[in-house]
N, C-alpha and C positions, 0 to 999 in steps of 0.2 A: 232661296236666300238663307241664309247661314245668319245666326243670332250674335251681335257683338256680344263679342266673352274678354273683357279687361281683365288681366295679369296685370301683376309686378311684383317690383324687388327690391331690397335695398338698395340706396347709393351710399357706398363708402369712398371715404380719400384715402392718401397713401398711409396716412399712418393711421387708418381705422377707423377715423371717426361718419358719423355716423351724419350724411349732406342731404337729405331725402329719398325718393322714391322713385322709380324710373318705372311709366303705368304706358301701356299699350292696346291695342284691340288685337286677343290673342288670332281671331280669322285671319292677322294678316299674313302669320305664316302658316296656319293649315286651318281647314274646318275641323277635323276630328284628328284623331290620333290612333293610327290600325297598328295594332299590337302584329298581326302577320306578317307587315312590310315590312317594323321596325326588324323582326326574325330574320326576314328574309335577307336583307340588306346584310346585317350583323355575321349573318352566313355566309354571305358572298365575298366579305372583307375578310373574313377567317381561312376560308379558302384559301384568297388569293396571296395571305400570307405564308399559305407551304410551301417551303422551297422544293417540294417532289425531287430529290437528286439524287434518292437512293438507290444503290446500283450495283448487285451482286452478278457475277462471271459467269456464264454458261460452260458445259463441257467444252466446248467450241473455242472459246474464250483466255480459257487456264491453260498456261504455260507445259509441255511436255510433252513426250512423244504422241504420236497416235498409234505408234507399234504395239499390236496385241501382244500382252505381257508371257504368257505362252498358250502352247498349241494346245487343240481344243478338246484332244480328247487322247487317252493313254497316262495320260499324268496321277490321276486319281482323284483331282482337286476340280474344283469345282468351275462352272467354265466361267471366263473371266474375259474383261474386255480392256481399253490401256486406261493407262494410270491417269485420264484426267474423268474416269467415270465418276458419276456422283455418290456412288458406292461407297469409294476408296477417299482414303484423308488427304486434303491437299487436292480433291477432285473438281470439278463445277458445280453448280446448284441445278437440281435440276426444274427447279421452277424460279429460275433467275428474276430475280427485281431489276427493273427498268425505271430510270425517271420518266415522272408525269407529270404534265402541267395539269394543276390543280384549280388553274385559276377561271372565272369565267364574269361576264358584265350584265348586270340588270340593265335594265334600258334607263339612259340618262335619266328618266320625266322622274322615274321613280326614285329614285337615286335621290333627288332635289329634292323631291317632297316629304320621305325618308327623315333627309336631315333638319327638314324644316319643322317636321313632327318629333323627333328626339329635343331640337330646341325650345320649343313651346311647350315639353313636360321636364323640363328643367326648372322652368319658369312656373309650370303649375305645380310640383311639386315643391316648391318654396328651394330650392336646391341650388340656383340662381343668385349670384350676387354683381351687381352690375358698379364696376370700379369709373370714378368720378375722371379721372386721369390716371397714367398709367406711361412714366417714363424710365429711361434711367440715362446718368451723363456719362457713365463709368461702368465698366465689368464687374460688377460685386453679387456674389450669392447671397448675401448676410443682410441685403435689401430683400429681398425677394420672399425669404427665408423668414426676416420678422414680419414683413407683410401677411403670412399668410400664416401665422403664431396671435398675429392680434385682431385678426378677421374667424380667429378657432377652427382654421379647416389643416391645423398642420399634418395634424396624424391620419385626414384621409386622403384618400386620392384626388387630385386636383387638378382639370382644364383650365388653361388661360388663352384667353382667346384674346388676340392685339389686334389692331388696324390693319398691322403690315408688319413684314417682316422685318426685324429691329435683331442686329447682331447681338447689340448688350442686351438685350432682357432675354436672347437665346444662350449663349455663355454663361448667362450667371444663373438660368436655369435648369441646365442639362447636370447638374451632380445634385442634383433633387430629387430622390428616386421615388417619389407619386406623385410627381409634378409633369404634365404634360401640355407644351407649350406650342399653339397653333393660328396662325394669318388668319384669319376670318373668311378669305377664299378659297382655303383650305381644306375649312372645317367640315367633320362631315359625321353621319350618325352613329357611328365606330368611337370615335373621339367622343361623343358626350353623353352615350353609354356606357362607354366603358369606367369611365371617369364621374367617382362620386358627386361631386362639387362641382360646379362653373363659376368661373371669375372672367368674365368679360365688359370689355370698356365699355363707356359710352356711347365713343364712335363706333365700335365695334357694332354693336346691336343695330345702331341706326345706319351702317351700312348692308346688314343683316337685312331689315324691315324693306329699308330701298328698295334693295336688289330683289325682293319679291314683288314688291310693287309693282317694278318694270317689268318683270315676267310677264307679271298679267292686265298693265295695258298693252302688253305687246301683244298678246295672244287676241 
């Protein structure tokens, strides 16, 4: 049995101010937190973001005769093969680049527990701010923007994590350039490692908490 460990965070409203505390038992999303999975995981996302396309021509490949340029011997020059060897300018590669899939998958369990351990040292690291609500009625950057100017996380990098996916608060967030804006079904331990700051709702977290919970009376 694992020792309840209470976390929490602020609760901020939209325009900053300061609504109490949002306190939980941090076991519910992991016992400890393994620095080798979070690695591990963070590696497998990085991977599977190479697009491997690179793709240089073999002799085989480049455009040109295959007629030997001349004969092999009596010339005085040195013997020579056609104009697409990798010798000669405008030749093939001779150790031609092929794409690669780079990509490859940890096994779900781990995957889950990963993000559930990135989330709960966001929250232990004080790094963690948990937004009381969290709407918008209208496309505007210039909400979003002073939101997160009078909360003092403008000038770092910044997760927001929503209930669901909400057009307007994706539109008026995407010309934000350390703002990175993610569904809470989404989320995963790539997104709140990479990203200085967390700013997630209220519902957000407590759909967070749930959906662990059921994990493990299901199991």
């Amino acid at each position: 049995m694992s020792e309840s460990t209470t976390v929490s965070a602020p609760v901020r409203g939209m325009n900053g101010e300061d609504v109490g505390s949002y306190e939980f038992d941090g076991s519910e999303l992991a016992n400890r937190i393994s620095k080798q999975l979070l690695h591990d995981v963070v590696v497998m996302y990085e991977n599977n973001r190479r697009q491997g396309s690179v793709k240089t021509k073999t002799r085989g490949e480049v455009s040109g005769s295959s007629k030997k340029l001349f004969r092999q011997k009596g010339t005085g020059n040195a013997r020579v093969g056609t104009k697409r060897s990798p010798i000669r300018r405008g030749g093939g590669h001779a150790f031609a680049k092929q794409p690669k899939d780079w990509s490859y998958r940890l096994p779900k369990k781990a995957i889950r527990l990963a993000t559930k351990m990135a989330l709960l040292s966001k929250f232990q690291d004080q790094e963690a701010t948990v937004l009381d609500s969290f709407a918008l009625s209208e496309v505007k950057t210039k909400t979003i923007a002073q939101l997160l100017k009078v909360l003092g996380v403008s000038s770092e990098s910044v997760l927001l994590v929503i209930p669901d996916y909400d057009n307007n608060v994706w539109l008026s967030g995407r010309n934000i350039g350390n703002l990175w804006i993610s569904p809470v079904r989404e989320l995963n331990a790539y997104q709140l490692l990479h990203q200085k700051r967390l700013l997630i709702t209220r519902e957000a977290i407590d759909q967070a908490r749930q959906g662990t919970q059921e994990a493990v009376t299901a199991s």
